[in-house]
C-alpha positions as CSV (number, residue, x, y, z in Angstrom):
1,X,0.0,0.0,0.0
2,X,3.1,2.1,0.5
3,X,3.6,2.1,-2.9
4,X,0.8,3.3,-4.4
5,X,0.6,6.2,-1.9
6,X,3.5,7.0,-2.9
7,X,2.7,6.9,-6.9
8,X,-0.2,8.8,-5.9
9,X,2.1,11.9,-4.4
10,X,3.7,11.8,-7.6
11,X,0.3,12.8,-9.1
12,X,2.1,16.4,-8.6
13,X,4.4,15.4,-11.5
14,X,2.7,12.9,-13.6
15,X,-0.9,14.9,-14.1
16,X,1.5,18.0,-15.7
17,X,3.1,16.1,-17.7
18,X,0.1,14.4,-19.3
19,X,-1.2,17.6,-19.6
20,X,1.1,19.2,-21.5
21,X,1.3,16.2,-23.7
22,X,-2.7,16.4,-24.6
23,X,-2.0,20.1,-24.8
24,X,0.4,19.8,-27.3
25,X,-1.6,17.1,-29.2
26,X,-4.9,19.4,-29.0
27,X,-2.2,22.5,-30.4
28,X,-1.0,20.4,-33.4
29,X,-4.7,19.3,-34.6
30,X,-5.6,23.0,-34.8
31,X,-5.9,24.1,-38.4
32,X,-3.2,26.2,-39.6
33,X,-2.3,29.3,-39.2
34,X,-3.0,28.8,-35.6
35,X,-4.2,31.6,-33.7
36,X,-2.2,32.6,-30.3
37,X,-5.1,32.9,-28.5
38,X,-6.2,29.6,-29.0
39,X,-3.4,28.2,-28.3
40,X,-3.0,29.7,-25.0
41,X,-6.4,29.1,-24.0
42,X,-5.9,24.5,-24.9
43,X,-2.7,25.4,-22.9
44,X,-4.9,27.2,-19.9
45,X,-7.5,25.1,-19.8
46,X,-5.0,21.9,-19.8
47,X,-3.1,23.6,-16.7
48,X,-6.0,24.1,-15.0
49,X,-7.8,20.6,-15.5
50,X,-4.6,19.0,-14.6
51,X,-2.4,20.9,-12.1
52,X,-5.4,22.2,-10.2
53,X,-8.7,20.4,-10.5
54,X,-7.1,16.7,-10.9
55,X,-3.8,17.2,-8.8
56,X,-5.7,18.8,-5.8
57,X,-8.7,16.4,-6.4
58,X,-6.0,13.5,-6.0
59,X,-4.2,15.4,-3.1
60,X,-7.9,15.3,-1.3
61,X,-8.5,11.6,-1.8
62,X,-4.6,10.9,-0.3
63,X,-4.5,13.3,2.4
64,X,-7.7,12.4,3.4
65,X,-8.2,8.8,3.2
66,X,-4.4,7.8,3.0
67,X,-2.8,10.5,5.8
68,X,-1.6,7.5,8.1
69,X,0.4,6.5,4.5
70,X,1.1,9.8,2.9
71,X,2.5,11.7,6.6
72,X,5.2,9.8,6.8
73,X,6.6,10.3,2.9
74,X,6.6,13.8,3.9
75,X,8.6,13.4,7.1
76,X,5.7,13.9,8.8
77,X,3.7,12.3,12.2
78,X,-0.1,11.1,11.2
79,X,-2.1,13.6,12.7
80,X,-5.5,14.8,11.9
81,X,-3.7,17.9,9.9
82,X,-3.7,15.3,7.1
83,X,-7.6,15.9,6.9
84,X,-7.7,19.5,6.9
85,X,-4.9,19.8,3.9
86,X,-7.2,17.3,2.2
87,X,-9.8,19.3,2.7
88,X,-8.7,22.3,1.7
89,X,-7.1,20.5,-1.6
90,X,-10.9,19.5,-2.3
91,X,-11.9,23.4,-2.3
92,X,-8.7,24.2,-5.0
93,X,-9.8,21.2,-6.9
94,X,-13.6,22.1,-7.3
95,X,-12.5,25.8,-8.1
96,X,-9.9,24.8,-10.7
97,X,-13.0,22.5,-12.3
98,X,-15.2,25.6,-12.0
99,X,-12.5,27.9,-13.1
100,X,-12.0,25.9,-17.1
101,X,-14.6,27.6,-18.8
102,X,-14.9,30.6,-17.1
103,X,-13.7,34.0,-17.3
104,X,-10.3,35.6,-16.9
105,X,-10.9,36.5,-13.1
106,X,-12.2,33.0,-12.2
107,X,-9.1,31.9,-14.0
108,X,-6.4,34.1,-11.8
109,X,-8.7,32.9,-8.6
110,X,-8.6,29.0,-9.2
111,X,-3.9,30.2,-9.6
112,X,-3.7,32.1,-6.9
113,X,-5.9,30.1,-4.2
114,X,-3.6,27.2,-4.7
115,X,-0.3,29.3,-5.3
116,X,-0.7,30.4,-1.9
117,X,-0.7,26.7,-0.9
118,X,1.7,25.4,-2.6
119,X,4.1,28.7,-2.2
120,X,3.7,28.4,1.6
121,X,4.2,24.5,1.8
122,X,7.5,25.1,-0.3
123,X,8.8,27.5,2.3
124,X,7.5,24.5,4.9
125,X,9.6,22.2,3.2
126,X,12.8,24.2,3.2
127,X,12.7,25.2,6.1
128,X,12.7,21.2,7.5
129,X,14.9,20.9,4.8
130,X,17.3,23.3,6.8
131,X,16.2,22.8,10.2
132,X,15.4,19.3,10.7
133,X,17.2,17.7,7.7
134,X,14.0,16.3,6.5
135,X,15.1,15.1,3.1
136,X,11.9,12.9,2.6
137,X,10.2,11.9,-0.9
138,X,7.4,14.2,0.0
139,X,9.0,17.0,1.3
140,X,12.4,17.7,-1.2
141,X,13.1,17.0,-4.7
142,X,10.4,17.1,-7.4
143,X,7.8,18.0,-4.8
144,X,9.5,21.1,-4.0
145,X,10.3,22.0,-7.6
146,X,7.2,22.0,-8.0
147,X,5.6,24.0,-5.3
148,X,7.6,26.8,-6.5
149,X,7.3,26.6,-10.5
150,X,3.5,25.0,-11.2
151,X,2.2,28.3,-9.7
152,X,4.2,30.5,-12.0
153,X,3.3,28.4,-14.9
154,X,-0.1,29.2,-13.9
155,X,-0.1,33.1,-13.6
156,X,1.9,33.7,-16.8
157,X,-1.0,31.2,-18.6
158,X,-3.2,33.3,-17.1
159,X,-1.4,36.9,-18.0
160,X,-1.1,35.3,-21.6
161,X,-4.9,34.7,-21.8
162,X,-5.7,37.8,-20.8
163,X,-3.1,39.5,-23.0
164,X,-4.1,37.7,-26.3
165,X,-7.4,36.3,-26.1
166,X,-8.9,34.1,-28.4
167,X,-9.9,35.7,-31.6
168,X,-13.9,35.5,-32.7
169,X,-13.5,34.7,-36.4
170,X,-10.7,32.1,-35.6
171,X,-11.9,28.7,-37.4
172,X,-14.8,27.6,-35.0
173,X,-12.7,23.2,-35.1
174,X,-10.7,24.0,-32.4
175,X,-13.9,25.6,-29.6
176,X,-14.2,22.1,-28.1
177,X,-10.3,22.8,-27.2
């Protein structure tokens, strides 16, 4: 069972990936010329179905019905804090859902709700990084990486959307993007 709590924290990393990968795959069926607005908006809408409404989604279902597992891959004692970060993933997940067809403002919401989160557990992971040594799977490496860039990814997604927004009389294939 270890295991697959600990392929499930890696959720962090894997759901990106795939998501770039279908983004890309949704940006290379568009017909040509592609419009930059459209593009932007597949890679938006791919961020925020996979970084925020699936990764937090699958952060709920392991911090809350897996904590006794996933605690300890951070460095971490059980403890019922494992419920309330579960929880609170739930809330970034349903936004980021909410947030993929929705307007610009919705859009820098469902970021910067989870940026917080994940900018504030990166500074809790260096610092036991630095004051505890706590070199655990869940706490440094990847994990940490991420905390930091995922959110940035976001905002400048979310800056580009709002900077070149998709045109009206681009070919109408690529809406379902």
């Amino acid at each position: 069972m270890n295991d697959l709590v600990r392929l499930a924290l890696a959720y962090f990393l894997i759901l990106p990936l795939i998501g770039l990968v279908v983004a890309i795959v949704m940006v290379l069926a568009l017909p040509r010329p592609r419009d930059r607005g459209r593009i932007i908006e597949i890679a938006l809408r791919q961020y925020l179905l996979f970084c925020i409404a699936l990764a937090f989604l699958c952060n709920f279902v392991v911090h809350t019905f897996f904590g006794h597992l996933a605690a300890p891959l951070i460095g971490w004692e059980p403890s019922p804090f494992e419920i309330e970060v579960g929880m609170a993933s739930l809330g970034f997940g349903l936004v980021g859902s909410y947030a993929l067809r929705r307007d610009a403002a919705v859009r820098f919401a469902a970021v910067l709700g989870p940026a917080a989160f994940l900018w504030g557990a990166g500074v809790g992971h260096i610092i036991q990084i630095v004051q505890e040594g706590n070199f655990s799977p869940g706490n440094a490496g990847f994990v940490l990486y991420l905390d930091i860039l995922l959110p940035i990814v976001g905002f400048v997604l979310v800056a580009l959307s709002r900077r070149h927004p998709v045109r009206t009389d681009a070919p109408a294939d690529a809406e379902a993007a």
